[in-house]
TIRO-2110 file (N, C-alpha, C; in Angstrom, 1 decimal):
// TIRO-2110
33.4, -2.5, 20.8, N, 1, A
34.0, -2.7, 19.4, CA, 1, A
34.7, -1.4, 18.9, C, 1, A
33.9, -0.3, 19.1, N, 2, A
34.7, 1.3, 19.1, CA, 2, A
36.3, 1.2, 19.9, C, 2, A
35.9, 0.7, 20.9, N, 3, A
37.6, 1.0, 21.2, CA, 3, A
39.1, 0.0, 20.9, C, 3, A
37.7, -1.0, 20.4, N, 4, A
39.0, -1.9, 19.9, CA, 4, A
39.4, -1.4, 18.7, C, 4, A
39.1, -1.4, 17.4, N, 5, A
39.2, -0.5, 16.5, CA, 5, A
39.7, 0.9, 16.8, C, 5, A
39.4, 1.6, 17.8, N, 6, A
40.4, 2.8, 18.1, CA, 6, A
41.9, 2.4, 18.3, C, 6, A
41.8, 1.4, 19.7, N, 7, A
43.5, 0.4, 19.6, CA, 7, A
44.1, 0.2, 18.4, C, 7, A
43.5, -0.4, 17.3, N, 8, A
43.8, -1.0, 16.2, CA, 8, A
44.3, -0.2, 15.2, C, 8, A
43.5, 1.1, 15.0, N, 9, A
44.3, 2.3, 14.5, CA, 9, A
45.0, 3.0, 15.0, C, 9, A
45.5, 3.2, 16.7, N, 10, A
46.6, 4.0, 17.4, CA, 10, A
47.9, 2.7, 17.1, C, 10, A
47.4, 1.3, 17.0, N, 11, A
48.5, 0.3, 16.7, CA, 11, A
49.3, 0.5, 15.6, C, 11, A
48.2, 0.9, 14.5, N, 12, A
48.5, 0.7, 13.1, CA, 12, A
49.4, 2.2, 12.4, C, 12, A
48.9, 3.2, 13.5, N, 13, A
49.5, 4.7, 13.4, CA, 13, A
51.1, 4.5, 14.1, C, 13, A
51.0, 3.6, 15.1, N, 14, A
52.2, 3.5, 16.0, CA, 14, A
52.9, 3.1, 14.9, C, 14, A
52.8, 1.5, 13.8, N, 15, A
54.0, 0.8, 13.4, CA, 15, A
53.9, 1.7, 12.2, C, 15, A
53.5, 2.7, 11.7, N, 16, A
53.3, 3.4, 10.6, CA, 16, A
52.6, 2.7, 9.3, C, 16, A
51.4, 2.2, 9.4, N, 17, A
50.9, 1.4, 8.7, CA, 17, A
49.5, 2.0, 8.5, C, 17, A
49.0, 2.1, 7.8, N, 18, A
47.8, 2.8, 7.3, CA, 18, A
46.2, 1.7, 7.6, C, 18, A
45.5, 2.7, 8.0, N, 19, A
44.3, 1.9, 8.6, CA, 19, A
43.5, 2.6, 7.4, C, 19, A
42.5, 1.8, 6.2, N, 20, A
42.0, 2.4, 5.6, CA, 20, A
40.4, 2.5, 6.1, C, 20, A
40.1, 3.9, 6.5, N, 21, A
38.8, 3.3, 7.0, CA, 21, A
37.4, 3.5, 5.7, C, 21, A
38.1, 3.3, 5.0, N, 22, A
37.1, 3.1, 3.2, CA, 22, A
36.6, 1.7, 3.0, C, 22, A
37.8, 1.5, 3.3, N, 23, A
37.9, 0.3, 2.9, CA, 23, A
37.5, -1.4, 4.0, C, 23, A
37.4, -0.7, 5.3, N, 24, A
37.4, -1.1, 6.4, CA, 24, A
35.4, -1.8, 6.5, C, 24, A
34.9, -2.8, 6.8, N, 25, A
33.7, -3.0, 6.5, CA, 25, A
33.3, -3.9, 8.2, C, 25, A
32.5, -4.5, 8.6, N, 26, A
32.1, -5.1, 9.6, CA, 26, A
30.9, -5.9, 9.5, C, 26, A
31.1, -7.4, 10.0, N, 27, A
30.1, -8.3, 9.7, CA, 27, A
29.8, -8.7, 11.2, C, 27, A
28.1, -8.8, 11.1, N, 28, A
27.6, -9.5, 12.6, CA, 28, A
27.1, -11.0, 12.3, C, 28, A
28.1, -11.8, 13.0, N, 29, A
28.0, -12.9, 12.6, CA, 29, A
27.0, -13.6, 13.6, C, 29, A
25.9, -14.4, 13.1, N, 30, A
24.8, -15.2, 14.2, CA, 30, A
24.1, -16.3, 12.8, C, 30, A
23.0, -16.9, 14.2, N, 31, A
22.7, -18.0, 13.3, CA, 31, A
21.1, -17.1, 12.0, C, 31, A
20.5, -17.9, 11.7, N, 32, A
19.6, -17.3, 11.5, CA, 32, A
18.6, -17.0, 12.4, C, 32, A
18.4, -17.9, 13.1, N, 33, A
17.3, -17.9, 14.2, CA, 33, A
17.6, -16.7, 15.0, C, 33, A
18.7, -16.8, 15.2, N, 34, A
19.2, -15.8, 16.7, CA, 34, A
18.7, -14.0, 16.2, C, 34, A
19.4, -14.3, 14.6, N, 35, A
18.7, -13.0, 13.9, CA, 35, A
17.8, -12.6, 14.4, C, 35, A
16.9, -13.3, 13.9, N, 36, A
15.5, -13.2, 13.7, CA, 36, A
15.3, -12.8, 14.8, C, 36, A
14.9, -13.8, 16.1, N, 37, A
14.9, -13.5, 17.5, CA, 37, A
14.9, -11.9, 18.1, C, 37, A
16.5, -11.7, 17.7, N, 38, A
16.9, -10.4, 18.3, CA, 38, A
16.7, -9.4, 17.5, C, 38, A
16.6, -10.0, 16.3, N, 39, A
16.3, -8.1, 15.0, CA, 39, A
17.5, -7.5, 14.4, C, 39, A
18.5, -9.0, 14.6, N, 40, A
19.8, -8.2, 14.1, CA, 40, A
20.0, -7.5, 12.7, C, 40, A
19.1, -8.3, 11.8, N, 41, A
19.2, -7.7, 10.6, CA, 41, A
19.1, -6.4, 10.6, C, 41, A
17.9, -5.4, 11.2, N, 42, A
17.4, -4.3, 11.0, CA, 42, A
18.0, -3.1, 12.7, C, 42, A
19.1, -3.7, 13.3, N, 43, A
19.7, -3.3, 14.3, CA, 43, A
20.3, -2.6, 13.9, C, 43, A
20.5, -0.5, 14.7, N, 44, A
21.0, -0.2, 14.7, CA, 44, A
22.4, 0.0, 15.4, C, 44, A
23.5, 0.0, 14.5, N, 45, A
24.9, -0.5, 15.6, CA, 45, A
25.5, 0.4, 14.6, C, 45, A
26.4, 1.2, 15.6, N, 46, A
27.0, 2.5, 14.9, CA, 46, A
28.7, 1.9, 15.2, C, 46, A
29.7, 1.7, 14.0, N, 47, A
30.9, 1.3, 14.5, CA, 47, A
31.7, 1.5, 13.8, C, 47, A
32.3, 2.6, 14.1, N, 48, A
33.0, 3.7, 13.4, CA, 48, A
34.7, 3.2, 13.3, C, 48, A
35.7, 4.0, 12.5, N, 49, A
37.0, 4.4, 12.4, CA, 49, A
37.4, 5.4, 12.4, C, 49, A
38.2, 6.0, 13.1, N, 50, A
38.5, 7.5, 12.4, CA, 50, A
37.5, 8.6, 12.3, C, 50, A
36.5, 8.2, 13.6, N, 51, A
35.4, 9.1, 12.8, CA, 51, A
34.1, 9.5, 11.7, C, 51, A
34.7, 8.0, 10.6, N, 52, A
33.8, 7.5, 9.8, CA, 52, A
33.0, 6.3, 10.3, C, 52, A
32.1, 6.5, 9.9, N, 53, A
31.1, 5.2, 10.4, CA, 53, A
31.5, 4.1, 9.1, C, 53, A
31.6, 3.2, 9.4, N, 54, A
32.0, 1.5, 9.2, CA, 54, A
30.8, 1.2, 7.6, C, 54, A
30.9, 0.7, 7.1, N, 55, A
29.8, -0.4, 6.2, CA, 55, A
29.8, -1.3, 6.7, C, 55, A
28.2, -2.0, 6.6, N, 56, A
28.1, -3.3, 7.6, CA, 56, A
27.6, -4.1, 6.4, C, 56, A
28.1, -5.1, 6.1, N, 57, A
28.1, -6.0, 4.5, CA, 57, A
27.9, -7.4, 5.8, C, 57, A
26.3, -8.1, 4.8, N, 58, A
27.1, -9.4, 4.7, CA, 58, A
27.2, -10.4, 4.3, C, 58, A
28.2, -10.2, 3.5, N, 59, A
29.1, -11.2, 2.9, CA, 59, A
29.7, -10.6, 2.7, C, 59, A
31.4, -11.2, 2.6, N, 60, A
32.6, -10.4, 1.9, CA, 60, A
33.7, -12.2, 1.8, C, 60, A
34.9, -11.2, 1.1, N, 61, A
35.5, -12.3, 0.6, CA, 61, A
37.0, -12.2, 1.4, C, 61, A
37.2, -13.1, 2.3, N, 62, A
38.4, -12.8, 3.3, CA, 62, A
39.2, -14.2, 2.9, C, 62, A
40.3, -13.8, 2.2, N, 63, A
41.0, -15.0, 2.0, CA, 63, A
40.9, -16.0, 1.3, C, 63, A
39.8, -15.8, 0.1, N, 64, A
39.5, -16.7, -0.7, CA, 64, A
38.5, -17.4, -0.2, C, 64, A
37.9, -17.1, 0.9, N, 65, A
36.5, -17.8, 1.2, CA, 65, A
35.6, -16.9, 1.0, C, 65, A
34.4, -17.0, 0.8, N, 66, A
33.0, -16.4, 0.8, CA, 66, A
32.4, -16.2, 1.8, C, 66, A
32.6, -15.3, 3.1, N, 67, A
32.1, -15.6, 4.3, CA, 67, A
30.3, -14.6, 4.7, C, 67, A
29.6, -15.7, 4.9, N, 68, A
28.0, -14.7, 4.5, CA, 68, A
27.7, -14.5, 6.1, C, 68, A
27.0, -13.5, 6.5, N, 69, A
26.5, -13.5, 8.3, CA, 69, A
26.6, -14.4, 8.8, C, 69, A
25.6, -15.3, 8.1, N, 70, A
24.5, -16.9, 8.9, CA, 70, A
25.8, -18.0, 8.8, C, 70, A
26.7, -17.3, 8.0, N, 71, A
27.6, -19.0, 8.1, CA, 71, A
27.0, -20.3, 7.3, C, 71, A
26.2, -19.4, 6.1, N, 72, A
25.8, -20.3, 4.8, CA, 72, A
27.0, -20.2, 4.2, C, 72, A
27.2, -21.1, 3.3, N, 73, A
28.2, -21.3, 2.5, CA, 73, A
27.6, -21.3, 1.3, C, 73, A
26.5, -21.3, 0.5, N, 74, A
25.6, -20.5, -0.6, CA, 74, A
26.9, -19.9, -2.0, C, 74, A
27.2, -18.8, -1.2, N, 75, A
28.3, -18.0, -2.1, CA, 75, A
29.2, -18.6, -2.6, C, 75, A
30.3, -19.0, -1.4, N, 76, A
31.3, -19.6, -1.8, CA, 76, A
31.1, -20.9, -2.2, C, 76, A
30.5, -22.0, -2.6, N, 77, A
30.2, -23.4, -3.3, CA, 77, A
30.0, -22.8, -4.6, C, 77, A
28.7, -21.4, -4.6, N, 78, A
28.4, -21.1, -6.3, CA, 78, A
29.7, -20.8, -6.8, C, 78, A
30.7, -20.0, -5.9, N, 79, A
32.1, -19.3, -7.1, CA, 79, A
32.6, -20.8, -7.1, C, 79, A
32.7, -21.1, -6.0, N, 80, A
34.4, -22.5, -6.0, CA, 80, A
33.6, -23.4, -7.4, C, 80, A
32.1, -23.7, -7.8, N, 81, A
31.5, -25.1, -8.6, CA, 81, A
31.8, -24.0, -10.3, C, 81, A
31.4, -23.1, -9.8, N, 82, A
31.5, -21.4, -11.1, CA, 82, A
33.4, -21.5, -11.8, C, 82, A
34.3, -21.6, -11.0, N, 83, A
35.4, -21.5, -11.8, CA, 83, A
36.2, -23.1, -11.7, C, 83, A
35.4, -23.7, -11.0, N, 84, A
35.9, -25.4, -11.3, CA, 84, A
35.5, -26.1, -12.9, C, 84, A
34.6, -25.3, -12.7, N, 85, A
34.1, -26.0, -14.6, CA, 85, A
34.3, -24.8, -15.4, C, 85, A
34.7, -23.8, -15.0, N, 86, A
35.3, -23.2, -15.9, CA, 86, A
37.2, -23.2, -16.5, C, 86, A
37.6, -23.6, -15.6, N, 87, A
38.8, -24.3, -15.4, CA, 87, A
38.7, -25.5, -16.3, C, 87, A
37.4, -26.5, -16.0, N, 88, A
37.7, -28.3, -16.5, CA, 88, A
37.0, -28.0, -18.1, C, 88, A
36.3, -26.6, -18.4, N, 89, A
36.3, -26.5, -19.7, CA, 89, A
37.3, -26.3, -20.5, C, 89, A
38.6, -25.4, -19.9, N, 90, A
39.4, -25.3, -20.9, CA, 90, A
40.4, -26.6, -21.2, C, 90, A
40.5, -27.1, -19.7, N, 91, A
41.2, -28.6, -19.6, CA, 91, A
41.1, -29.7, -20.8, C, 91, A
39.2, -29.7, -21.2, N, 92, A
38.5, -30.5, -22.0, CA, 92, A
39.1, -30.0, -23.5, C, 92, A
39.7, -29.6, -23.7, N, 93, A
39.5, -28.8, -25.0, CA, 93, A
41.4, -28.8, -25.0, C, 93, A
42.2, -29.2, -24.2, N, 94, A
43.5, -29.8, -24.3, CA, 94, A
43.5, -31.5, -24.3, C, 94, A
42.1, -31.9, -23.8, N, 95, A
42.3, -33.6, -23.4, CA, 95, A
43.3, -34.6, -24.7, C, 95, A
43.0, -34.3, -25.4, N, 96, A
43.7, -34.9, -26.7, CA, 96, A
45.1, -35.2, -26.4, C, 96, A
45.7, -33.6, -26.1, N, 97, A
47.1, -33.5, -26.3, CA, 97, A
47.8, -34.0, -24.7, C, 97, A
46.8, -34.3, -24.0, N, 98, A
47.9, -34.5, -22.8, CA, 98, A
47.2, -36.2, -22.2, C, 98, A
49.1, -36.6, -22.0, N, 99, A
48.4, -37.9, -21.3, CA, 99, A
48.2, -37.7, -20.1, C, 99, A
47.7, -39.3, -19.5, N, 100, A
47.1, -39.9, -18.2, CA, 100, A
48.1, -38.6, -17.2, C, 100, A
48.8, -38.9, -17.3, N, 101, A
49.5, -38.3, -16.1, CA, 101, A
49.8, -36.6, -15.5, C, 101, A
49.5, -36.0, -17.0, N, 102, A
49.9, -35.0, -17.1, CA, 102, A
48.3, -34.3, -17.0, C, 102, A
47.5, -34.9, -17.2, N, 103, A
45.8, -34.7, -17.3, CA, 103, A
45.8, -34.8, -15.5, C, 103, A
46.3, -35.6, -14.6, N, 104, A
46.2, -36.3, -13.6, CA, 104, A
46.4, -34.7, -12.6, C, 104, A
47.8, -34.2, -12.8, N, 105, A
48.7, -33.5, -12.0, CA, 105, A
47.4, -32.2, -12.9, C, 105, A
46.9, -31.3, -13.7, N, 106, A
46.5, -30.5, -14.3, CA, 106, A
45.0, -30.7, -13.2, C, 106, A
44.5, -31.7, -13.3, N, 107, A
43.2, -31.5, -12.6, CA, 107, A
43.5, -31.4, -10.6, C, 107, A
44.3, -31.9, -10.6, N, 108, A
44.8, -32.0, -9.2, CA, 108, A
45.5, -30.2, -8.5, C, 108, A
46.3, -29.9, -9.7, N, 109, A
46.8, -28.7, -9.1, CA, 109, A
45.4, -27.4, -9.5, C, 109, A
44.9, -27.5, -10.8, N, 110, A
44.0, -26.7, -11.3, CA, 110, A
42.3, -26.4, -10.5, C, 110, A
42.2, -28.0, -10.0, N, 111, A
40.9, -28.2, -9.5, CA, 111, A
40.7, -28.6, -8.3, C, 111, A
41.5, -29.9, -7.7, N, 112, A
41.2, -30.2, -6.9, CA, 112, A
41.3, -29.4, -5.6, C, 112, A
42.7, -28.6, -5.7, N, 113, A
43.6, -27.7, -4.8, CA, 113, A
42.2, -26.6, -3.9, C, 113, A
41.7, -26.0, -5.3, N, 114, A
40.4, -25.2, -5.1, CA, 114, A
39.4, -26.1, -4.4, C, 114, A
38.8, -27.0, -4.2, N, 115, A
38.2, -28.2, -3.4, CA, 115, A
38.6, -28.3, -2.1, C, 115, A
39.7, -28.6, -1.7, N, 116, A
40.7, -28.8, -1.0, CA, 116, A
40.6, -27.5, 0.5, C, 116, A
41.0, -26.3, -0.5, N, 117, A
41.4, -25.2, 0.3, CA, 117, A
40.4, -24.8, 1.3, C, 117, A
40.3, -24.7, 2.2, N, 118, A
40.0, -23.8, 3.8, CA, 118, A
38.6, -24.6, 4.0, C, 118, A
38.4, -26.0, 3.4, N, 119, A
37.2, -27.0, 3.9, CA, 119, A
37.1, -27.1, 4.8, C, 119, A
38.4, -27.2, 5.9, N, 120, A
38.1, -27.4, 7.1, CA, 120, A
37.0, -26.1, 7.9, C, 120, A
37.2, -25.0, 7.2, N, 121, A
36.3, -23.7, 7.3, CA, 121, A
35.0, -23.8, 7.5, C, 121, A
34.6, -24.3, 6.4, N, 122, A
33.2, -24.7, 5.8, CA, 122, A
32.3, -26.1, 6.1, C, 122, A
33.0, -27.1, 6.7, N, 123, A
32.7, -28.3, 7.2, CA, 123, A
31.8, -28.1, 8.4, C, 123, A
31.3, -28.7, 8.7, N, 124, A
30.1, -29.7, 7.4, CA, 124, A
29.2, -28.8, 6.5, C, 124, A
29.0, -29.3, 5.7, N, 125, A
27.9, -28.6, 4.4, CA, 125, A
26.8, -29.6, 4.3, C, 125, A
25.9, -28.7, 4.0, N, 126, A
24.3, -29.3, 3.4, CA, 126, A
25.0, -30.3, 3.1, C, 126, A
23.7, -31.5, 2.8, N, 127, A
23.8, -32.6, 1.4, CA, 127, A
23.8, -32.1, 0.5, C, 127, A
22.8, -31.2, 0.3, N, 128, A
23.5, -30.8, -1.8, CA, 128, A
24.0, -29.9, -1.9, C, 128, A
24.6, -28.9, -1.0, N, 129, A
26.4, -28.3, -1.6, CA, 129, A
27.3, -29.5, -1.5, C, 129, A
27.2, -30.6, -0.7, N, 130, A
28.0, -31.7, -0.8, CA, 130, A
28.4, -32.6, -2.1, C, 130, A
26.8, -32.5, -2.7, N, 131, A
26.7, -33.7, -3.9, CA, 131, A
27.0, -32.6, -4.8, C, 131, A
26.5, -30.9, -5.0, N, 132, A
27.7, -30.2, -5.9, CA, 132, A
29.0, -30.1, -6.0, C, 132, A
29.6, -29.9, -4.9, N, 133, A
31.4, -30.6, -5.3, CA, 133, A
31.3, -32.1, -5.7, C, 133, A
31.0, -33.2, -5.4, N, 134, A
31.0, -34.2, -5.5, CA, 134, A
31.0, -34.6, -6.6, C, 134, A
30.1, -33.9, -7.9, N, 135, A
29.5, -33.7, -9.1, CA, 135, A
30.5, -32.7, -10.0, C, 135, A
31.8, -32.0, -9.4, N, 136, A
32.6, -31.4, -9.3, CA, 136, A
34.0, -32.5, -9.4, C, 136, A
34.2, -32.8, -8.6, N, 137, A
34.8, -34.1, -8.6, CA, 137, A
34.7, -35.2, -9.4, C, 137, A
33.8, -36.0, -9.6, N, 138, A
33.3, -36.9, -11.0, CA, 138, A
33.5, -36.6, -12.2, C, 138, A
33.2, -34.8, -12.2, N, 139, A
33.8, -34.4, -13.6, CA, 139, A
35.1, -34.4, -13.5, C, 139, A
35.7, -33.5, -13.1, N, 140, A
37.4, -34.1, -12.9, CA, 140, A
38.2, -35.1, -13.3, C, 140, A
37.4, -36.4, -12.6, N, 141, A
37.5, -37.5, -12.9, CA, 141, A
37.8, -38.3, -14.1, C, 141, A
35.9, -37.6, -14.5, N, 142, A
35.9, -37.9, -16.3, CA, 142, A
37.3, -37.7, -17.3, C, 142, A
37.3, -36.4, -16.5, N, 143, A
38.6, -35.3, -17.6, CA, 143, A
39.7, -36.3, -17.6, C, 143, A
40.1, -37.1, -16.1, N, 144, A
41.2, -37.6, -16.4, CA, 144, A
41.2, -39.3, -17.0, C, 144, A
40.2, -39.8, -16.6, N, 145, A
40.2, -40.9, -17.1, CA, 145, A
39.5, -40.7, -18.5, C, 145, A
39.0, -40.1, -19.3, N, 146, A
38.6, -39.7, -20.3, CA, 146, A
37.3, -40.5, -20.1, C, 146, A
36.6, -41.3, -19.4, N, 147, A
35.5, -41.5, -19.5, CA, 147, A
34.2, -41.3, -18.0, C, 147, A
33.3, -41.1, -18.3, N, 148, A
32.1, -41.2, -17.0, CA, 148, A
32.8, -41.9, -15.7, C, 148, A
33.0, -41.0, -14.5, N, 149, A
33.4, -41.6, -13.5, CA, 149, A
32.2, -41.3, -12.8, C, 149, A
32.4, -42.3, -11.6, N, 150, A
31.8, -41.8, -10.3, CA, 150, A
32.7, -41.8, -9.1, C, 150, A
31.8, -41.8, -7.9, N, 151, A
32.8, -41.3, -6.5, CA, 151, A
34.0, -42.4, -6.7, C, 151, A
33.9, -43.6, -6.3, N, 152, A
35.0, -44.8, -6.5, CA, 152, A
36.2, -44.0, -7.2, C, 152, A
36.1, -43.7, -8.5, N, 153, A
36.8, -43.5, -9.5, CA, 153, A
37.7, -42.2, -8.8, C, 153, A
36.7, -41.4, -8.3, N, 154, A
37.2, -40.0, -7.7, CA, 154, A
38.1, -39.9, -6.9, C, 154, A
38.0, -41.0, -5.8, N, 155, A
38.8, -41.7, -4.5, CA, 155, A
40.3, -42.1, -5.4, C, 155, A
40.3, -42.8, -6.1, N, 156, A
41.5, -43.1, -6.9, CA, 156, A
42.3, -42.6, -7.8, C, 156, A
41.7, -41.4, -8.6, N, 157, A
42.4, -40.2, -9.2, CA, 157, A
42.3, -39.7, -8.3, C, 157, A
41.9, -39.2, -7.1, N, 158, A
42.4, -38.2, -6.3, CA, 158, A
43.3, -38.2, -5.3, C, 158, A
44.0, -39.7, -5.4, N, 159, A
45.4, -39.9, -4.4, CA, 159, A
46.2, -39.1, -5.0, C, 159, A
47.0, -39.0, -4.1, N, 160, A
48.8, -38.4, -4.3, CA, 160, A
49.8, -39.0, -4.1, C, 160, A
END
C-alpha cells in the first residue's frame, strides 16, 4: 500500500498536482466478523505519505455517501432521513402557496433525488433502514397530495 501511494504522489508530483498528505486518511474495509477474527480494529498498520503517517478513520464522507469500515450504512440513512425532513419542513410551511404540480416537481427534485442518489451503493439495506426511507417517502407523499399517504400512493407521486 506504501508504494502504491508513493506512485500516486510521484504521479501527482509528475502532472503538478498536489498530494495533500493532511488531508489524505485510509479506511480498512471488512465485514464485522472478519474484524473481530483477525483484530483488525486494534491492528497495527503504518501507511504513510510523504513521510507522514496516514489517519486511519472509519467513516468518512466520499461523494456524498457515508462510507463506515463494516459497510453499515447507519451514518448515511441517519444524514440522508436528517436533511429529507428537514427539507419536507420547510416545503410544509410553503404547502398553501404551491399547487399539485409544483409541490410534485419540489419534492421530487428536493427529496426524492437525495433517495435516489448512489442506492445502487448501499443496496440491499436492513428492513428498518428500509422502512426509514420508506417512512421518508410517505411523507413526501403526504406533502404532495396534502393528505396521509402510504407506499401505493408513493409509487404514483413518484413517477416521472
Amino acid at each position: 500500500m506504501n508504494r502504491a501511494i508513493f506512485r500516486l504522489g510521484k504521479y501527482s508530483s509528475d502532472s503538478n498536482l498536489a498530494l495533500n498528505e493532511h488531508k489524505t486518511k485510509w479506511m480498512l474495509l471488512s465485514t464485522k466478523q472478519m474484524a473481530r477474527v483477525h483484530s483488525l480494529q486494534t491492528a497495527s498498520i503504518n501507511i504513510s505519505c510523504n513521510g507522514e503517517s496516514l489517519e486511519r478513520v472509519t467513516s468518512n464522507k466520499l461523494l456524498g455517501v457515508h462510507m463506515q469500515d463494516h459497510l453499515t450504512w447507519n451514518i448515511h440513512i441517519n444524514e440522508l432521513v436528517t436533511s429529507s425532513y428537514g427539507a419536507l419542513a420547510v416545503l410544509k410551511k410553503l404547502r398553501i402557496l404551491a399547487p399539485f404540480r409544483v409541490k410534485k416537481q419540489l419534492a421530487e427534485s428536493l427529496i426524492l433525488s437525495k433517495l435516489d442518489y448512489a442506492s445502487t451503493v448501499f443496496y440491499p439495506l436492513p428492513e428498518c433502514q428500509q422502512k426509514r426511507l420508506q417512512r421518508v417517502q410517505n411523507v413526501c407523499a403526504g406533502y404532495v397530495l396534502g393528505r396521509y399517504a402510504r407506499e401505493a400512493a408513493c409509487s404514483w407521486v413518484g413517477c416521472r
